[in-house]
N, C-alpha and C positions, 0 to 999 in steps of 0.2 A: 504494500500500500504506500501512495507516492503522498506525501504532505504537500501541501497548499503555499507552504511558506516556504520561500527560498531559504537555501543555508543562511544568507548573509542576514538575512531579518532577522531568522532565529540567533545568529550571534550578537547582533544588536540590541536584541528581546533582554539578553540573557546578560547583556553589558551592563545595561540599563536596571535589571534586578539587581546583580551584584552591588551596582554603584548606589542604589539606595541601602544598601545593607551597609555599606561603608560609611554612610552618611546619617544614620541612626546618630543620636546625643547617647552620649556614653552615660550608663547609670552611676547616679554620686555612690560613692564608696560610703554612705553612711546610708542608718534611716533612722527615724525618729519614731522612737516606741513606747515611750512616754510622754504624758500630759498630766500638765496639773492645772485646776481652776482656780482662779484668783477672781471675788466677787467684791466690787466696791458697790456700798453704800452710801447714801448720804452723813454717811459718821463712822465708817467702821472698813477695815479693809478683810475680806473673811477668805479662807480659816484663818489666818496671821498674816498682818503687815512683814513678815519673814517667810520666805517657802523658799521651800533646799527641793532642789531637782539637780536630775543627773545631767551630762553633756550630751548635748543631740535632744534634751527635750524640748516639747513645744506647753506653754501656756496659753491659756484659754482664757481672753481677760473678760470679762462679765456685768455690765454695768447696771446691776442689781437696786440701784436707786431711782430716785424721781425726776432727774436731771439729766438734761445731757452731759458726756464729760468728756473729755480726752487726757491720753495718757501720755506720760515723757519717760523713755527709757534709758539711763547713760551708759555709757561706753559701748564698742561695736556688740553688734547681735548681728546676726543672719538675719538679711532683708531680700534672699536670693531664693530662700527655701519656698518650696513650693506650699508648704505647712501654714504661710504669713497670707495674713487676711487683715486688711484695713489698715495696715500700719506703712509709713515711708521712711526712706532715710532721713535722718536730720544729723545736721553737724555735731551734735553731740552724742548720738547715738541712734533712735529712732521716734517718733511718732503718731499717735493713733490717729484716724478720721475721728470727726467727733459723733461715739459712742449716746445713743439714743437710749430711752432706760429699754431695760431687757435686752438690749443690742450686745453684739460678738465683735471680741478683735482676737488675732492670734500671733503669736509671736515665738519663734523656734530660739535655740541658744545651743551654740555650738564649745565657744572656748570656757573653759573655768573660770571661777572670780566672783566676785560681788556685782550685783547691778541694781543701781540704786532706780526707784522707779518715783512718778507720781500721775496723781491724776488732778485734776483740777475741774470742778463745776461752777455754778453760777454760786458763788458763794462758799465755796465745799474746795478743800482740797486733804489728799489721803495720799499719804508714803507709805514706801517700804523698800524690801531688799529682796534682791532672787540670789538666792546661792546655790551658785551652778558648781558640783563636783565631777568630780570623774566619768566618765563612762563604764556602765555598768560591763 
């Protein structure tokens, strides 16, 4: 049985697969498999103005008050992860859209250290610190 397509198509077919296979984005060498939720109020930052996560985790910020708010994150954080929802670089670190009440932001953390956070509303404002350890 004679096929339809000249050789020269079918090596061109098959150039053209291969070359998308080459052209695939390479999977990051990490993934993120922990989250933790951090819920601001109008008075209170819950569980603790303090949450210890591992490296590579992502938080789930939570604006569990009656306000809008936005958050300020310092020092670098991952703004590339695909895990990052509502937040942009800023000079000092990173920053949220401004968070609606019940409204999500998400934010991944790759290196170890302290990172001091806050959020600020119409009158309201609520710190704290993420302390990123190790990688499990």
């Amino acid at each position: 049985m004679r096929s339809m397509f000249s050789p020269g198509i079918l090596r061109l077919v098959s150039l053209v697969l291969l070359a998308g296979c080459a052209a695939t984005p390479p999977i990051h060498p990490h993934r993120h498999r922990s989250t933790a939720t951090v819920t601001l109020t109008n008075t209170a930052v819950l569980p603790t103005p303090h949450v210890s996560i591992p490296a590579f985790a992502t938080i789930v910020w939570r604006n569990g008050g009656t306000t809008p708010i936005q958050i300020e994150v310092q020092k670098a954080v991952c703004n590339e992860c695909d895990t990052v929802l509502g937040f942009l670089p800023d000079p000092l670190g990173a920053r949220s859209v401004v968070l609606a009440p019940q409204g999500v932001a998400t934010l991944c953390f790759h290196d170890e250290g302290e990172f001091a956070f806050v959020a600020r509303g119409a009158g309201t404002e609520q710190r704290g610190v993420i302390h990123v350890g190790a990688h499990p």
